[in-house]
N, C-alpha and C positions, 0 to 999 in steps of 0.2 A: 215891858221891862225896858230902862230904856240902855243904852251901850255908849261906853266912855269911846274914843278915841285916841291915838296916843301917838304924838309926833305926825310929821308927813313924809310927801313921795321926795321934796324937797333936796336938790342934789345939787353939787358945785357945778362950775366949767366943767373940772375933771370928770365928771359924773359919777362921782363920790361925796358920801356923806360928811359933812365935816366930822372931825371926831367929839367936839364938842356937843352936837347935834344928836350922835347915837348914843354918849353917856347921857344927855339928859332924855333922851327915851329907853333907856336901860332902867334909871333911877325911877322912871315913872312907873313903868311894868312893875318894876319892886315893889313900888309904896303901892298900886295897884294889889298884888297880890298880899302882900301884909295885911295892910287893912282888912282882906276879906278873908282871910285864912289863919290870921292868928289874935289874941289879944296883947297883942304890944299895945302900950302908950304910944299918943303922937309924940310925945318927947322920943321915946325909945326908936320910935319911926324913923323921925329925923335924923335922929344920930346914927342908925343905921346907915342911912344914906346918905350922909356926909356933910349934912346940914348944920352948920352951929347953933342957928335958933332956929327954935320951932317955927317963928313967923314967916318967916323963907321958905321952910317946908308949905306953912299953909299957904304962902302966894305962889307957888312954885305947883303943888298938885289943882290948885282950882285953876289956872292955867294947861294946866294937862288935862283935865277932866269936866271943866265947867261947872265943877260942885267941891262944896268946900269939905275936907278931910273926915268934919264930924256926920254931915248928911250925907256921905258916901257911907262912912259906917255905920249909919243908921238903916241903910238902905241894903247896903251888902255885907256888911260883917262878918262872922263867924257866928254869933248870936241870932240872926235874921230866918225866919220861912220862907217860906214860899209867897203865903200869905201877907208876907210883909214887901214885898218886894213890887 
């Protein structure tokens, strides 16, 4: 099975996260769990998560995850086995 990643240990001076830095690993964990626990559209995904066009959503989670939004849900969906995975 293989395991997405999401964000890093990556911290300021102040050795605080920027806060731009922890919404867009907020946003990830979301679209992370959406995709695998519900059937939203990737439209519905994105707009969920505050994306205006979906294309941003897709460069935005293959950036988080190293797989693009449709072979994530192929792989982990709500629809998926064991077997499939």
């Amino acid at each position: 099975m293989r395991t997405y990643s999401v964000g890093s240990n990556t911290v300021g001076a102040s050795g605080i996260r920027p806060a731009s830095k922890l919404a867009d690993e907020v946003r990830a964990e979301m679209a992370i769990k959406y995709l695998r626990e519900t059937d939203l559209s990737l439209d519905e995904v994105a707009a969920a998560l505050g994306f205006n066009e979906v294309a941003n959503f897709r460069h935005a989670f293959s950036r988080w995850t190293k797989a693009t939004p449709g072979k994530f849900m192929n792989m982990h969906g709500p629809h998926t086995t064991a077997e499939d995975s």
